[in-house]
C-alpha positions in Angstrom: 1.7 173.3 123.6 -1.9 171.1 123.2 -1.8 168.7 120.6 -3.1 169.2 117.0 -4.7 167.4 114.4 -1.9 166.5 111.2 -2.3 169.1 108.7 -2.8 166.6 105.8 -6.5 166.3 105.1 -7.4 163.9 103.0 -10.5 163.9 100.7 -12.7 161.0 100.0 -14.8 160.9 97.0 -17.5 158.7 97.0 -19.8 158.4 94.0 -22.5 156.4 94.0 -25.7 157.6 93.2 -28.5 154.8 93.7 -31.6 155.0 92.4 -34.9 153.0 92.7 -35.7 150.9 90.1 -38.4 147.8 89.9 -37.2 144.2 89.1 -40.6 143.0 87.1 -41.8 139.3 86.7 -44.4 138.8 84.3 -46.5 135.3 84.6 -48.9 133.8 82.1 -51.4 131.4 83.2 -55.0 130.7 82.6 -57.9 131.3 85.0 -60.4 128.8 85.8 -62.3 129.3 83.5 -59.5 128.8 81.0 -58.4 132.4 80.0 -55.0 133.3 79.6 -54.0 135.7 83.1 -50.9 137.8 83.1 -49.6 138.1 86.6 -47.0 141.2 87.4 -44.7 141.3 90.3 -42.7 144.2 91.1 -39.6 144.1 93.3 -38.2 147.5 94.5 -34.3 147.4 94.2 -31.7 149.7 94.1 -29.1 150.7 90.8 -26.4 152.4 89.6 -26.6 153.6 85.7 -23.3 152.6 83.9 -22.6 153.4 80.4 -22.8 150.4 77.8 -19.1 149.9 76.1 -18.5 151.0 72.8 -17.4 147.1 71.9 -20.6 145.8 73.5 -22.7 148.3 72.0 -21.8 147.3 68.2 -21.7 143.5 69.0 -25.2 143.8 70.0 -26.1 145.6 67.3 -24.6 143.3 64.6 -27.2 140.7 66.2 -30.4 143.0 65.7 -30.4 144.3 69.8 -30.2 147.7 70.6 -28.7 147.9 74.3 -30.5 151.3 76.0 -28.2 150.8 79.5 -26.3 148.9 81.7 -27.7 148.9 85.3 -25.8 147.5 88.2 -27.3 146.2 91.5 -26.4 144.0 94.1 -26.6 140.4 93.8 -28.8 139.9 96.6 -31.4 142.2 95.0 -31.5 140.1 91.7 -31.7 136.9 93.9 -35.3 138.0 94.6 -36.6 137.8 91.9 -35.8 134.2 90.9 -38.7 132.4 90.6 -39.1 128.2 89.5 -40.9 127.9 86.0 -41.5 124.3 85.7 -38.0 122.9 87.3 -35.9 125.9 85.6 -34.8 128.6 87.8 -35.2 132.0 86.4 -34.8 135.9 86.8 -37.3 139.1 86.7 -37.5 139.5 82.5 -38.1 143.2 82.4 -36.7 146.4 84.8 -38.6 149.9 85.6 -36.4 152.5 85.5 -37.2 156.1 85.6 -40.6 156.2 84.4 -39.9 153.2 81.4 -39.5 149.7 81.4 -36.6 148.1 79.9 -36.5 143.8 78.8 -33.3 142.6 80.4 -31.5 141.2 77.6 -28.8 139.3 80.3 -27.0 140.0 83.0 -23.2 139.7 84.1 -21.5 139.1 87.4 -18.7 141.6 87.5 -17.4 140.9 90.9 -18.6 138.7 94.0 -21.3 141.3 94.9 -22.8 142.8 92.0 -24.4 142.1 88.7 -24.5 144.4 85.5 -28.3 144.1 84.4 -27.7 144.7 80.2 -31.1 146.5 78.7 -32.4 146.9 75.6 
């Protein structure tokens, strides 16, 4: 009698849908001349659309901020976009996200690897 597989098939689920998205960092700075210059720098990343909590949603809105999504990536990806302004170490300001761009009101570390990017 050959040997068989078990008949117990077990079914793995995976969702994760990632999309492409665009980290943006938007510099001002003046030319020689002496006219103000607004440099954009786009860095392709990939996300995962969450839903924005119910509790989150109307804490925001008590403070005049209307959160649109919650986008999740992977901390690595949001490490490249920090950038030194003066001696302060900061983060891409605004995210493109299918076909609209969204300021990044903050962002919160929800486990080792990835970050929840709030929008508004």
């Amino acid at each position: 009698m050959p040997w068989r597989y078990p008949v117990i098939i077990r079914r793995w689920v995976v969702i994760s849908v990632d999309e492409e998205a665009k980290l943006l960092i938007i510099t001002n700075s003046k030319d020689t001349d002496g006219f103000p210059v607004t440099e954009k720098q786009e860095i392709p990343v990939f996300v995962r659309q969450k839903s924005v909590t119910r509790a989150e949603f109307y804490e925001a809105l008590r403070s005049n901020i209307q959160i649109k999504m919650v986008l999740e990536t992977r901390r690595e990806d949001w490490e490249l976009s920090a950038h030194m302004v003066g001696k302060k170490k900061e983060y891409a300001s605004q995210i493109e996200y299918d076909g609209s761009v969204y300021d990044i009101v903050r962002t919160y570390r929800n486990d080792k690897s990835m970050i929840e990017i709030i929008c508004s």
